[in-house]
C-alpha positions in Angstrom: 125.8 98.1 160.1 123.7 100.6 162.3 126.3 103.6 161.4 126.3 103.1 157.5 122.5 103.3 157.4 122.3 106.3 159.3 125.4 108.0 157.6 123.4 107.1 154.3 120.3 107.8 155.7 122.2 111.6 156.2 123.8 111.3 152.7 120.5 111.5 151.6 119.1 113.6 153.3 122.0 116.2 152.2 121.2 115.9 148.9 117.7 116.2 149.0 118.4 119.3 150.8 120.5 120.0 147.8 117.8 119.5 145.2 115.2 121.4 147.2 116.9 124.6 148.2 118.7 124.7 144.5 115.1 124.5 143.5 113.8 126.8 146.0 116.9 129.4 145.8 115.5 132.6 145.0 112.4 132.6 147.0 114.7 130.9 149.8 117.4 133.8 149.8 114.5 136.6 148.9 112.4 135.4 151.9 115.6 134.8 154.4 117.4 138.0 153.9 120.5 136.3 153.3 123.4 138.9 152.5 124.3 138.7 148.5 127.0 139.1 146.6 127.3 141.2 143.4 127.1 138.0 141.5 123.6 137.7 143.1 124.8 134.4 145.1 125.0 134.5 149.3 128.3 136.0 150.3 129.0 133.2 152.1 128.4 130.4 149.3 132.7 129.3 149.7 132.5 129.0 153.5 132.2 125.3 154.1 131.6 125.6 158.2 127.4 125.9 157.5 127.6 122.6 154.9 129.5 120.9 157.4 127.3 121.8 160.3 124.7 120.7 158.2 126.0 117.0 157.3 126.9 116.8 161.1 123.2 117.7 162.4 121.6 115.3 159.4 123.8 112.6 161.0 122.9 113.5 164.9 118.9 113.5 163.4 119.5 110.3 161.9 120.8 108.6 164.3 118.6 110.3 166.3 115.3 108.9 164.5 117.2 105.2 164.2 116.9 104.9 168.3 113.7 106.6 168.6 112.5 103.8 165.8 114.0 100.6 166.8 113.2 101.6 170.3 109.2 102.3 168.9 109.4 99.0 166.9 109.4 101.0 163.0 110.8 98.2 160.9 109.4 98.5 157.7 110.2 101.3 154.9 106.6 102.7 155.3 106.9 102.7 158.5 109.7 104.3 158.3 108.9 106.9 155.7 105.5 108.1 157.9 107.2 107.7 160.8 110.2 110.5 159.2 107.0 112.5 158.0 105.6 113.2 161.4 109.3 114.0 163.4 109.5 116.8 160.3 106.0 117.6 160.4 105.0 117.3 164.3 108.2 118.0 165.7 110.9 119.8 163.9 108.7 122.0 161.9 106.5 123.6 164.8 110.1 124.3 166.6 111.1 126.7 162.9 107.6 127.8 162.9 107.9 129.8 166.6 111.3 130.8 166.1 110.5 132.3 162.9 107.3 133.7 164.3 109.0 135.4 167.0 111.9 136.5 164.7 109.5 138.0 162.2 110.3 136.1 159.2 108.4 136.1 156.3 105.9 132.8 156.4 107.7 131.6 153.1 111.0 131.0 155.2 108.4 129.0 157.3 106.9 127.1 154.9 110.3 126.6 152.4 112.5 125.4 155.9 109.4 123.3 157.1 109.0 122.1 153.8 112.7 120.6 153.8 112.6 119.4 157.2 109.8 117.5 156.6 110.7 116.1 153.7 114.0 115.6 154.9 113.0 113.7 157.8 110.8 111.6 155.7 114.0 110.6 153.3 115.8 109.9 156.7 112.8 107.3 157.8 112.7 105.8 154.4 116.6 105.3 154.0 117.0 104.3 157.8 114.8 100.6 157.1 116.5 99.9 154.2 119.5 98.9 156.5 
């Protein structure tokens, strides 16, 4: 039962990464610098390997966050949601922030990618104590 909640707590994670980059696209690939096509898409929209790496890290953080909770005692979906909140917020977001600092991106990439990470995280918590 432990692996179906945190491959659904990745499932949804993936597609609330779907619904906030589709919302977010053009400051997302303005701010990025990804490399466009003449259709004005990324060049690299048909390669699968960066959804799939994707999916695979949303599981490892998932399953991640379901140790680091059961060990902490998280066992409600509150709990679980503000627990998720502060990983993205406290943890995974400051990580983006100094890479992206030191890379000299744009603070939009900063806020957009910490934006989804924290929000993603919090999905994770939430979907993880429903199982």
């Amino acid at each position: 039962m432990a692996f179906f909640g945190v491959l659904l707590a990745a499932i949804a994670n993936f597609a609330f990464g779907s619904v906030w980059y589709m919302a977010l696209a053009k400051p997302w690939m303005a701010a990025s610098g990804v490399v466009l096509g003449e259709n004005g898409q990324p060049s690299n929209r048909s390669d699968l390997i960066p959804y799939i790496t994707s999916f695979i890290a949303a599981v490892l953080v998932a399953g991640m966050m379901r140790h680091v909770f059961a060990l902490s005692g998280i066992d409600t979906f509150g709990k679980g949601a503000v627990s998720g909140f502060g990983v993205g917020l406290f943890l995974v977001t400051p990580w983006i922030a100094t890479f992206y600092g030191f890379g000299g991106k744009p603070r939009l990439l900063t806020l957009i990618d910490g934006g989804y990470a924290t929000l993603g995280c919090t999905v994770i918590g939430a979907v993880l104590m429903l199982f």
